[in-house]
C-alpha positions as CSV (number, residue, x, y, z in Angstrom):
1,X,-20.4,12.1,6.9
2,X,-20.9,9.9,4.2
3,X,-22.0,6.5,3.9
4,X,-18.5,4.1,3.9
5,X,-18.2,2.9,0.7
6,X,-16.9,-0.2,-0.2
7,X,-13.0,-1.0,-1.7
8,X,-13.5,-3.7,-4.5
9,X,-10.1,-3.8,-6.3
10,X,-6.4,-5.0,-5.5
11,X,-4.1,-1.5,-6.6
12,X,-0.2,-3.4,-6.3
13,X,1.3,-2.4,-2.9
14,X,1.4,-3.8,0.3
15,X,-1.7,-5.2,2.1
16,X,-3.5,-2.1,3.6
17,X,-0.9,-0.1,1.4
18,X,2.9,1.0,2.5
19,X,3.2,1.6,6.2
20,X,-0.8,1.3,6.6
21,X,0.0,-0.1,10.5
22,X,2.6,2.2,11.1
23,X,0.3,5.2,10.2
24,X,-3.0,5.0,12.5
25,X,-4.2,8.9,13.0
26,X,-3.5,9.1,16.5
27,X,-0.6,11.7,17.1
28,X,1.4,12.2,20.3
29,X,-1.0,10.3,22.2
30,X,-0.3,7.2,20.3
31,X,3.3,7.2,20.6
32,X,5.0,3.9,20.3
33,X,8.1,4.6,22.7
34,X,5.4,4.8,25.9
35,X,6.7,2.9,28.4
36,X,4.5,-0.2,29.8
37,X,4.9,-2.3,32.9
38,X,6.7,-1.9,36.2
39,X,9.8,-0.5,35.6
40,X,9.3,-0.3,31.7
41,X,11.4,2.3,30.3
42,X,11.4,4.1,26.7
43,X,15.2,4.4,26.8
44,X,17.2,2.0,25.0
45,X,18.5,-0.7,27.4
46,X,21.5,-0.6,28.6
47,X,23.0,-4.2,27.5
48,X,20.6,-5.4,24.4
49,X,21.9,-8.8,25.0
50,X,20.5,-9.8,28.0
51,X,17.3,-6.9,28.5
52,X,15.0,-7.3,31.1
53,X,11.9,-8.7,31.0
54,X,9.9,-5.2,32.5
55,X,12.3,-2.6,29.8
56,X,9.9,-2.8,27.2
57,X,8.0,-0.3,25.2
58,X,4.3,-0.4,24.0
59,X,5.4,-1.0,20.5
60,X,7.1,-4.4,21.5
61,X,4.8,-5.4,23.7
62,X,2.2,-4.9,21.1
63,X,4.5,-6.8,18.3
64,X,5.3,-9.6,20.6
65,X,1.9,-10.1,21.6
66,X,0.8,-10.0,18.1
67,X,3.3,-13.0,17.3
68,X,1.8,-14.9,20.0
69,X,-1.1,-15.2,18.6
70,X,0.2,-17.0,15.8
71,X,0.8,-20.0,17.3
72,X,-0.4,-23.3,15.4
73,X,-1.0,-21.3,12.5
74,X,0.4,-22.6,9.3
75,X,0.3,-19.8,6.0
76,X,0.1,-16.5,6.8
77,X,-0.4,-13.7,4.0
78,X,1.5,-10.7,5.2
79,X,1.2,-7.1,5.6
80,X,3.8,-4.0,5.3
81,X,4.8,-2.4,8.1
82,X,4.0,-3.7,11.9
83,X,2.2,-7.2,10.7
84,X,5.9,-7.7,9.1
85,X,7.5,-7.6,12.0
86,X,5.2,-9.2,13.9
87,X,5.0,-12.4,11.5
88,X,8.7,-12.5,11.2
89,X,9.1,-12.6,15.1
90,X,6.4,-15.7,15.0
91,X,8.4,-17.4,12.6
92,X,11.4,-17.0,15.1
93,X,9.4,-18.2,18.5
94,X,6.1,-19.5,18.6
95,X,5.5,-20.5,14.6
96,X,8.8,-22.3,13.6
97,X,6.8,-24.2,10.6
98,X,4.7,-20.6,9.7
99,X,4.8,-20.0,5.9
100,X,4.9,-16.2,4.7
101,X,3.5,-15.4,1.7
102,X,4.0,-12.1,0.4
103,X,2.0,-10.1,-1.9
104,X,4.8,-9.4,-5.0
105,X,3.7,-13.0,-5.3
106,X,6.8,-15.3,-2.9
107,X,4.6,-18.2,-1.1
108,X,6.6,-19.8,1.6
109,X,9.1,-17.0,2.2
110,X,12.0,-17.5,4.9
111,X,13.3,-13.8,5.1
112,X,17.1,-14.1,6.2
113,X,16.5,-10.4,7.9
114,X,12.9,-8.3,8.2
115,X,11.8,-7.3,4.8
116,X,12.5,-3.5,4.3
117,X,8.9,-3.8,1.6
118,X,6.8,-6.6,-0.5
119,X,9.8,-6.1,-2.9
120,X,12.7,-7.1,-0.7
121,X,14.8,-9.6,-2.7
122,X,14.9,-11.2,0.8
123,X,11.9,-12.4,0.3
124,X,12.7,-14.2,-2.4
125,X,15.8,-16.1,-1.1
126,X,14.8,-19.9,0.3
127,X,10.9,-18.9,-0.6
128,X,8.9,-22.6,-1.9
129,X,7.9,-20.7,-4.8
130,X,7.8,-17.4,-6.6
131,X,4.8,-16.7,-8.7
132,X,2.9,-13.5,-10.2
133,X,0.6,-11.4,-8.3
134,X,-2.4,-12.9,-10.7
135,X,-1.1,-16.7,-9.6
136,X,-0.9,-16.0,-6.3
137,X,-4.2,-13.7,-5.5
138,X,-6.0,-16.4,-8.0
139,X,-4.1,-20.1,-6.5
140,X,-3.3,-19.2,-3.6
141,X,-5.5,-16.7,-1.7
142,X,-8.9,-17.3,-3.8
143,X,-7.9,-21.5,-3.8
144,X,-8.0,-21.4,0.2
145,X,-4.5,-21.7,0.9
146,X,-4.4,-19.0,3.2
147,X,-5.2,-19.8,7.1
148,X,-4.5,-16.1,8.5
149,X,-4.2,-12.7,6.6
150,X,-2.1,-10.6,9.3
151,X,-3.0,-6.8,8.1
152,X,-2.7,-3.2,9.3
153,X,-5.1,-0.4,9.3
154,X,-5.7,3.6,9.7
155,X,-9.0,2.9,11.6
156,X,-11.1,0.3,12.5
157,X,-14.4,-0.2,14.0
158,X,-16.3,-2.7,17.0
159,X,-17.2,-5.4,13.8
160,X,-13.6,-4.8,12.7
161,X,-14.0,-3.2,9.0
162,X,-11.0,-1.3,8.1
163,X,-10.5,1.7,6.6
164,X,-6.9,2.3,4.8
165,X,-8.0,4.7,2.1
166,X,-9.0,8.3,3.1
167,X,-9.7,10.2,6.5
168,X,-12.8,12.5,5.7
169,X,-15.3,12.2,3.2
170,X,-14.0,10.3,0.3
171,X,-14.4,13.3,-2.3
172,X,-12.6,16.0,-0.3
173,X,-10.5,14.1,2.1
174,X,-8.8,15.7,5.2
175,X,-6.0,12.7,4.5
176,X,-5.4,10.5,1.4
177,X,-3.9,7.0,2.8
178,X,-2.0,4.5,0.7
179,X,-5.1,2.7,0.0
180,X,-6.2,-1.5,-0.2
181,X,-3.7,-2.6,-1.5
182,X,-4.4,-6.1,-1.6
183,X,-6.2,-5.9,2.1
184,X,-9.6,-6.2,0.6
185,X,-8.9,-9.2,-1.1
186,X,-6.6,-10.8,1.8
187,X,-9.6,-9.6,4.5
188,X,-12.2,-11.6,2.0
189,X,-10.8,-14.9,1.6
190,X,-7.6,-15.4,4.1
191,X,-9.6,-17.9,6.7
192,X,-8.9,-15.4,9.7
193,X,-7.6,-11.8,9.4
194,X,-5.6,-10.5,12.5
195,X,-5.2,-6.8,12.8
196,X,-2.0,-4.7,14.4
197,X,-2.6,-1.3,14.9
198,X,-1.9,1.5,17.6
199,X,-5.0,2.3,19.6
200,X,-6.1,5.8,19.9
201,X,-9.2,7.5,19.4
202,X,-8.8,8.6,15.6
203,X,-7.9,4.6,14.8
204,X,-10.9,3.2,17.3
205,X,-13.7,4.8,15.9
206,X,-17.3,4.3,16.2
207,X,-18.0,4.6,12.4
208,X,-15.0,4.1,9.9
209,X,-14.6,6.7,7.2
210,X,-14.0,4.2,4.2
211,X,-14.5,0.4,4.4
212,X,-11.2,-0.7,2.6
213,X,-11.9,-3.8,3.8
214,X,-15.1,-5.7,5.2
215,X,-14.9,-7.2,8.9
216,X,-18.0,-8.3,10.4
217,X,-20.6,-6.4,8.0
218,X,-23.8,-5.7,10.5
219,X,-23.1,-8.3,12.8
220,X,-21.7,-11.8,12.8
221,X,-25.1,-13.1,11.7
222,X,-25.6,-10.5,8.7
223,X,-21.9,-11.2,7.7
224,X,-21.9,-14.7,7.4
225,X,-24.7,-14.9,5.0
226,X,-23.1,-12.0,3.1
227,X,-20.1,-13.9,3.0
228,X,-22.0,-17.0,1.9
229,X,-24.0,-15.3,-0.8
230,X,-20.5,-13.6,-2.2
231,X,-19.2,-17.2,-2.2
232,X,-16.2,-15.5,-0.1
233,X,-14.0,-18.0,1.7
234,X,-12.9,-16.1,4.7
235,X,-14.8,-16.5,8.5
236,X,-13.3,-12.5,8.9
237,X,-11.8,-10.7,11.9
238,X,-10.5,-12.6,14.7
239,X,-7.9,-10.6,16.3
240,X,-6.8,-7.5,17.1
241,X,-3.8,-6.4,19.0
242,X,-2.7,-2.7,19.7
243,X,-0.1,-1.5,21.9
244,X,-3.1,-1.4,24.5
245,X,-4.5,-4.9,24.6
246,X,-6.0,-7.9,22.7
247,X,-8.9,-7.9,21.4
248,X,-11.0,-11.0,20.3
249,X,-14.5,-11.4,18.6
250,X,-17.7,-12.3,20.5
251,X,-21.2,-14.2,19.0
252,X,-22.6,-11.1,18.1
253,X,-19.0,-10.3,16.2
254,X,-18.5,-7.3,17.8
255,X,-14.8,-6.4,19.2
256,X,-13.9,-8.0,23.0
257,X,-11.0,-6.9,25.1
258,X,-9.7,-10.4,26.2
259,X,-6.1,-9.4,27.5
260,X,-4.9,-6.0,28.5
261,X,-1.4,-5.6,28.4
262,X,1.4,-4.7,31.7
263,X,1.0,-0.6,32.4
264,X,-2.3,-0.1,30.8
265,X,-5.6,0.6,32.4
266,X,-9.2,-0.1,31.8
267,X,-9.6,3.7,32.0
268,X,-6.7,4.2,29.7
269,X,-8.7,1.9,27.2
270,X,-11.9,3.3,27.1
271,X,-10.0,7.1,26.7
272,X,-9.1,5.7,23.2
273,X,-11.9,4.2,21.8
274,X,-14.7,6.0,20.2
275,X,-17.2,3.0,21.9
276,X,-17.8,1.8,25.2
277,X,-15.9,-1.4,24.3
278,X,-16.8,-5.1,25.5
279,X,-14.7,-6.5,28.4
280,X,-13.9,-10.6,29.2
281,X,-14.5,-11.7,32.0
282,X,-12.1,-12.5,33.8
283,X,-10.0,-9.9,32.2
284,X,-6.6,-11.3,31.5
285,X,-3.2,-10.0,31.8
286,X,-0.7,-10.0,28.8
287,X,2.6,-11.5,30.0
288,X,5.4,-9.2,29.4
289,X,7.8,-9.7,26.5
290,X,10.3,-12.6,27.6
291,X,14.1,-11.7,27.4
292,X,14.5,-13.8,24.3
293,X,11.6,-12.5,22.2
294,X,13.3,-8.5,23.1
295,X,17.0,-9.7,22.2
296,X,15.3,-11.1,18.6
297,X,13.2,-7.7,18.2
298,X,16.1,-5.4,19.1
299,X,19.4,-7.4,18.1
300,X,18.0,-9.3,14.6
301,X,14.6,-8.1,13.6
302,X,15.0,-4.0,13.9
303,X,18.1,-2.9,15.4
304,X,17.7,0.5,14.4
305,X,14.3,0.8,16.1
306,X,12.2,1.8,13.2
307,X,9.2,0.0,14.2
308,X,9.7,0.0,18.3
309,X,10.7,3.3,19.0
């Protein structure tokens, strides 16, 4: 296999490109509609209004737990696909104050419904400001205005580099993904870059294919002089969620499971990773979706189920 090479341009398209975190390699085995948690089911509830708290599927737990871990956070540059989602439910619950900023160049977007792409018109609507893609790359994200870059990926490995451009060697490629996007940029200089993806063990893989984007290069020592020397402004990677677990970043910058979620196992986690991954101790428990965060997934955010089923 080839030595990952290194993304270094913004193409226009969503962070990690169109559907980037809806698209992990991972087939059946990563389907979204799995149940979790006593009782979970993958059938649609029978009264939407008031769900219960166990009725969830993988996908929302994943997405609410994602939004969680938003809270405090004040500008957050968007992604397509499940970051959208997740973002959007933050704004609703835990991050009333959250700015959105999205990449065809709306800072401070207050979407009336979940953007269908970066070209919604809904983002526009209420946004503080509406600039170009140049003003808002070169004010915004590279002027330090940006506390969290919330991205997707196709794989991803234990220092958290991403790869969103090919599957394969990069000449002959089994798969040709959307691409950066402006991921690379958003992973360089965004303060903190959360990742959303479904875990399997085609996205959790030992050595990424592509680096799209750079996460803890070598180690968190190795990357923060590399990020120094490059004068970039982000600290990189400092969460990832997948329809599995949480995962946080340790001193040496490698991936931590901190939280696994209702339904899963420890067992079930290591099946999908392409490393023997680090475990917290104590190992947490994610709490299970609250009524109110389903009713706003299922009833405003996707009633149709696009991203959730």
């Amino acid at each position: 296999m080839n030595k990952p090479r290194v993304s270094s341009s913004s193409t226009p398209g969503g962070p990690g490109g169109p559907g980037a975190s809806n698209s992990a390699p991972g087939g059946p085995a990563a389907s979204s509609s799995t149940p979790s948690g006593p009782g979970a089911s993958s059938s649609t509830p029978g009264d939407p209004g008031a769900p219960e708290a166990a009725a969830f599927t993988r996908s929302e737990m994943m997405i609410v737990a994602a939004a969680r871990e938003l809270a405090g956070q004040r500008v957050c540059f968007v992604g397509v696909g499940l970051p959208n989602i997740a973002v959007n439910l933050a704004r609703l619950t835990v991050a009333p104050t959250l700015e959105l900023v999205y990449e065809s160049g709306a800072f401070g977007a207050v979407p009336a419904r979940l953007p269908l792409s970066i070209g919604d018109p809904t983002i526009v609507t209420g946004a503080t400001a509406v600039v170009s893609m140049f003003e808002l790359f070169s004010f915004y994200l590279q002027g330090g205005l940006v506390d969290v870059g919330f991205l997707g990926a196709a794989q991803i490995d234990r220092f958290g580099n991403i790869n969103s451009t090919v599957i394969g060697d990069y000449e002959h490629p089994k798969t040709r993904l959307p691409g950066s996007g402006g991921a690379c940029e958003i992973a360089i200089n965004a303060r903190q870059v959360f990742v959303i993806m479904r875990q399997s063990k085609r996205s959790f893989v030992d050595r990424i294919d592509f680096r799209t984007s750079p996460g803890n290069l070598g180690g968190a020592e190795a990357a923060a002089r590399i990020r120094r020397e490059q004068g970039w402004l982000g600290s990189g990677p400092s969460v990832v969620v997948t329809d599995l677990g949480i995962y946080h970043f340790d001193e040496s910058g490698e991936m931590r499971l901190e939280s696994i979620h209702p339904g899963a196992t420890l067992d079930q986690i290591r099946e999908t990773m392409g490393w023997e991954p680090k475990v917290a101790e104590p190992l947490e428990t994610t709490p299970a979706p609250t009524p109110e965060e389903l009713r706003l997934i299922r009833q405003q955010l996707d009633p149709d189920g696009a991203y959730t089923k």
